[in-house]
N, C-alpha and C positions, 0 to 999 in steps of 0.2 A: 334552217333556223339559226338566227345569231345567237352567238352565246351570251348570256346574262351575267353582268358584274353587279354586284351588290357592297353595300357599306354599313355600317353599324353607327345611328348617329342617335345624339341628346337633344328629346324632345324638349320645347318653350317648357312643357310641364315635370321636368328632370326625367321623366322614362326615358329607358335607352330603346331603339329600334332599331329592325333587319328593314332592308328598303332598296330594290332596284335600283342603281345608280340613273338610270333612264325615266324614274318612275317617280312622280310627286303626291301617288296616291296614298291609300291603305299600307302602313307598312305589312309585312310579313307574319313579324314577332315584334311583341312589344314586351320588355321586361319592367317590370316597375319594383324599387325597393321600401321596404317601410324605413321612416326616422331610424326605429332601433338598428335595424341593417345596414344602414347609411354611417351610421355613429362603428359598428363593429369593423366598419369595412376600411377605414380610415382613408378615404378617399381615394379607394382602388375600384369605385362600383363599375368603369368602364373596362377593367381587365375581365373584372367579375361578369358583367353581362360577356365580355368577348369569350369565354370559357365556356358560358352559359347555352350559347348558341351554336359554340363548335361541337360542344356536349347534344348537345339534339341533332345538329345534319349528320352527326356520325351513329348517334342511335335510329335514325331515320333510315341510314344507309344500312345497316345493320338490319332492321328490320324487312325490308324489301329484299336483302338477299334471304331471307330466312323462309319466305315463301312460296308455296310448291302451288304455285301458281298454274298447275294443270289438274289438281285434285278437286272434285265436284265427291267426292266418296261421301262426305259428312250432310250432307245437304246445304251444303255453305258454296259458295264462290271461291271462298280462301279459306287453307287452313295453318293455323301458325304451329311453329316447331320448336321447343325450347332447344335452343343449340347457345352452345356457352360464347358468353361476351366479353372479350378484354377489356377494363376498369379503362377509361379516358382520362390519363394525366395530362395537366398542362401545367 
């Protein structure tokens, strides 16, 4: 399998979106901000979505290692692990 490059772009309707660079469909993630957020952010919301997004694949990542992916003990399929998370600065 090839690997996947992806980009962060500004939809016609100002949301910012995650989007396979090879891929014109559905994006990923779509962030949308309100007026007031817009107005606070003073014209940083595409830092702000880029934070936003790095903030989640590394909580995503984080979460997939946390799980003990062989235990059926609970009657679940998965069972998660509170294990401590480093704060994501950017």
């Amino acid at each position: 399998m090839s690997p996947s490059f992806f980009e962060i772009i500004q939809l016609s309707n100002g949301d910012y979106a995650l989007r396979r660079v090879d891929d014109d469909g559905a994006p990923l993630v779509r962030i949308s901000f309100s007026e007031e957020a817009k107005d606070m952010m003073d014209d940083r919301q595409m830092q702000v979505a880029k934070a936003m997004i790095a903030a989640g694949i590394d909580a995503a990542g984080d979460s997939a290692q946390d799980l003990d992916w062989d235990s059926t003990d609970s009657g679940s399929d998965v069972e998660w692990f509170d294990a401590p998370h480093s704060p994501t600065l950017h």
